[in-house]
C-alpha positions, -999 to 999 in steps of 0.1 A, spaced: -717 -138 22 -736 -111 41 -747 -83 16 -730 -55 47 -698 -77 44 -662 -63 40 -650 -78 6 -616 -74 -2 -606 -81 -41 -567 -80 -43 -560 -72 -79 -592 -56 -85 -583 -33 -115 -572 -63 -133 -596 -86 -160 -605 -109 -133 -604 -91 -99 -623 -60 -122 -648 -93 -134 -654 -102 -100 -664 -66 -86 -690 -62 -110 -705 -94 -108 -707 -85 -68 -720 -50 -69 -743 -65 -97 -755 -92 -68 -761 -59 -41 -726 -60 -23 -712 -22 -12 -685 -30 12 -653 -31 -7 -619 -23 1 -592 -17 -25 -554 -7 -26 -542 -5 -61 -505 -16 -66 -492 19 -60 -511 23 -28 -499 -12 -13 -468 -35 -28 -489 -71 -24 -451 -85 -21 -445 -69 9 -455 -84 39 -456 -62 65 -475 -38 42 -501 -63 40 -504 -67 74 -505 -35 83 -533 -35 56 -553 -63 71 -551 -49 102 -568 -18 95 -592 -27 77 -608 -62 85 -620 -74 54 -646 -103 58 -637 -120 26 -609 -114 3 -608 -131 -31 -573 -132 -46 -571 -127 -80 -540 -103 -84 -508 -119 -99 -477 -112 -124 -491 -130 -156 -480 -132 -190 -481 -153 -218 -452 -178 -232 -428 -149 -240 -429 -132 -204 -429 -163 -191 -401 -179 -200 -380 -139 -195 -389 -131 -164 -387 -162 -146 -376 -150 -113 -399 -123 -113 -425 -146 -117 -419 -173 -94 -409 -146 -68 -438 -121 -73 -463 -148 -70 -451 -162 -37 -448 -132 -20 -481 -119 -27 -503 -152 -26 -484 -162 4 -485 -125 26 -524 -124 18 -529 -161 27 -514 -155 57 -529 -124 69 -562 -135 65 -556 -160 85 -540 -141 113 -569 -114 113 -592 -140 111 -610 -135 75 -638 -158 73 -637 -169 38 -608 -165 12 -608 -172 -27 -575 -179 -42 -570 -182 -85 -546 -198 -97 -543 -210 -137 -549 -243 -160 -510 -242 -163 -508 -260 -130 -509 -291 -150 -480 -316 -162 -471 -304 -199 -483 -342 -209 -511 -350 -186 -538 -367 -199 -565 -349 -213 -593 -336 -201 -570 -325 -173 -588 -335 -144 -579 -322 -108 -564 -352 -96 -534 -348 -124 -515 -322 -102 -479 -329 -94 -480 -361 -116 -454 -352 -140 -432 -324 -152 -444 -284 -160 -440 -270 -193 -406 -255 -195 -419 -218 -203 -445 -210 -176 -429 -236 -147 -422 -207 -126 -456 -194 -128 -469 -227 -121 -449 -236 -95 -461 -202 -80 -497 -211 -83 -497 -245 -70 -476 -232 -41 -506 -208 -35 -530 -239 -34 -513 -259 -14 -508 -228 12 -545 -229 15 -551 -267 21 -521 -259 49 -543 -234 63 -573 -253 63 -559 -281 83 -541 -268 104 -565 -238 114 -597 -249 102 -595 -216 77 -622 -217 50 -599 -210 21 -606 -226 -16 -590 -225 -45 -604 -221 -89 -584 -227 -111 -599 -210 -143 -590 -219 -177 -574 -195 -207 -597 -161 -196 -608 -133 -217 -630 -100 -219 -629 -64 -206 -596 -52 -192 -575 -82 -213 -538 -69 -220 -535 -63 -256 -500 -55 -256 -486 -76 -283 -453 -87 -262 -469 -98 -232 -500 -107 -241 -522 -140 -241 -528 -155 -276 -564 -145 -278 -564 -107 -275 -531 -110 -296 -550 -124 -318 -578 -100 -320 -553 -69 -319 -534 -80 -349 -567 -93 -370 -580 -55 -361 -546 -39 -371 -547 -56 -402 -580 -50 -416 -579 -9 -403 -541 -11 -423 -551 -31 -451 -527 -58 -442 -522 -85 -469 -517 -113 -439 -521 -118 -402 -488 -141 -388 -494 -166 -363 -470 -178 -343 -465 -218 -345 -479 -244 -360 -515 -233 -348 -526 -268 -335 -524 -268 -302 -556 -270 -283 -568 -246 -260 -606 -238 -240 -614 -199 -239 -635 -185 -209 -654 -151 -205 -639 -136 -178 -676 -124 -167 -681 -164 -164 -653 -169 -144 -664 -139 -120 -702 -158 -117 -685 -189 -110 -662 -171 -81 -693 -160 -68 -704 -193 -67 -682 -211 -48 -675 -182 -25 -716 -192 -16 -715 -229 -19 -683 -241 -17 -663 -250 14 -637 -281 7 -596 -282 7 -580 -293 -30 -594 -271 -58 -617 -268 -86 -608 -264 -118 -635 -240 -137 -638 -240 -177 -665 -246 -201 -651 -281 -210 -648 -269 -247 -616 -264 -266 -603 -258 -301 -568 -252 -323 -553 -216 -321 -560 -220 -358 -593 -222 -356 -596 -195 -330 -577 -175 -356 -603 -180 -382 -628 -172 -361 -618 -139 -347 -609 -132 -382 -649 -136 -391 -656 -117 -361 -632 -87 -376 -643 -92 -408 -606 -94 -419 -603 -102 -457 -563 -112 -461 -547 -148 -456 -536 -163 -419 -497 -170 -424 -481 -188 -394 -441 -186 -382 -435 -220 -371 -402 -208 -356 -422 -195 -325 -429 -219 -300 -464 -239 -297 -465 -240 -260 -486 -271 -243 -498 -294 -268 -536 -293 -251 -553 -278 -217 -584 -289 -220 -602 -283 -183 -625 -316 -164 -650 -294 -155 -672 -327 -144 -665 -316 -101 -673 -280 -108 -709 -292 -127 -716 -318 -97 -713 -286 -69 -739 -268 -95 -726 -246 -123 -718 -243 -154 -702 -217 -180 -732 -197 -201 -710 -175 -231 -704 -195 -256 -666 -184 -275 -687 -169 -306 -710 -148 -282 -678 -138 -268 -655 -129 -291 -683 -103 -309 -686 -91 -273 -649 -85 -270 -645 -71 -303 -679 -46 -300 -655 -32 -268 -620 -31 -287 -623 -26 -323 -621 14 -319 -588 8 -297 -563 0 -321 
């Protein structure tokens, strides 16, 4: 990307679309355009247009999205499904009609059949059946990939697709009923140590597995590909790491330096047994994750811990 270029980040006052503009303005880039949600309704499309139109961008990475985590999910299904495929599809196809020269789309690891064997590697798509709770998200995002290999061969468009694993870091949602189990997690274990709490509930049986990214990770690796990358199908992009929400527990509870006992509610629901990212394609094009989850974490918890 030229340095002068036009970038357009849809969703850039969101963890990842807010991720990727500072990893650019920290690489030299200037040219942004943004409409927060207010100013321009992503799921309309001739407010899009109209957009694109005006201003041109060069590039446009696509991070914004309705996301959640199992409860919103699995309640606002329509919302979900239909959100997503309005505003993936309208952006998609405005860049190509105003000729954008290269476009990002982010999708998610949920993609991926519920049983699919693990490490999930990218080939596993549309092998076997969604996990009930997040199918309409997922159909959504695999929708939005798919769009973009369309694109590509019909048009020739240079659009790619990352699919980033379970993300974390500045501007996470910590509200407890939508969020995703990691800030959750480091919400309550704060709550409970600033309250003097006697226990910390977990929801489930606290053994699935699941791989934690930095978002600022996710951001370098978008920059990345948006330099060296140029090929239909997708990448998935992880750290190839994982461990039990149990033991993600008990380490943000050191991290907290919460003293009571972990108690879990197995009447909640587990979610996918293991998403474990094949991160082997992403390492062969040239990169790799550098935060490790325990660098993270006290980097998270240094921003939060005055918040709640």
């Amino acid at each position: 990307m030229e340095k002068n270029a036009k970038i357009y980040i849809a969703g850039h006052r969101g963890m990842v679309g807010s991720a990727i503009l500072r990893k650019l303005k920290s690489e030299g880039f200037t040219n942004f355009v943004f409409r927060t949600s207010k100013e321009l309704d992503l799921r309309n499309q001739a407010a899009v247009n109209a957009f694109f139109s005006q201003e041109r961008p060069d590039y446009v990475f696509l991070a914004a999205a309705k996301v959640g985590g199992i409860l919103a999910n699995n309640i606002y299904r329509a919302e979900f499904l239909y959100d997503n495929l309005m505003i993936e599809a309208n952006i998609i196809h405005a860049a190509h009609t105003y000729l954008v020269k290269k476009l990002l789309f982010l999708g998610s690891s949920c993609i991926y059949p519920k049983l699919a064997p693990q490490p999930l590697k990218e080939e596993y798509l549309l092998t076997g059946l969604l996990e009930q709770t997040n199918e309409p998200y997922a159909i959504a995002k695999i929708a939005g990939i798919k769009l973009c290999d369309a694109y590509r061969a019909q048009y020739g468009d240079n659009f790619i697709s990352a699919m980033p694993t379970n993300l974390y870091g500045p501007n996470d949602n910590y509200d407890l009923k939508t969020s995703h189990v990691l800030p959750a997690l480091m919400r309550k274990f704060i709550e409970a140590k600033n309250n003097h709490a006697q226990e910390v509930v977990l929801w489930g049986t606290g053994s699935p597995l699941r791989e934690f990214m930095h978002v600022d990770d996710l951001a370098d690796a978008c920059y990345f590909l948006m330099e060296n990358f140029n090929e239909a199908g997708f990448l998935n992009v992880g750290t190839g790491v994982d461990l039990s929400i149990y033991e993600l527990a008990q380490k943000i509870k050191k991290v907290v330096g919460y003293e009571g006992e972990i108690v879990q509610d197995t009447s909640k629901p587990d979610g996918t047994p293991r998403k474990l990212m094949d991160v082997s394609k992403l390492r062969k094009v040239g990169w790799e994750a550098k935060i490790d989850l325990d660098k993270g974490l006290q980097m998270v918890y240094d921003e939060v811990k005055d918040q709640f």
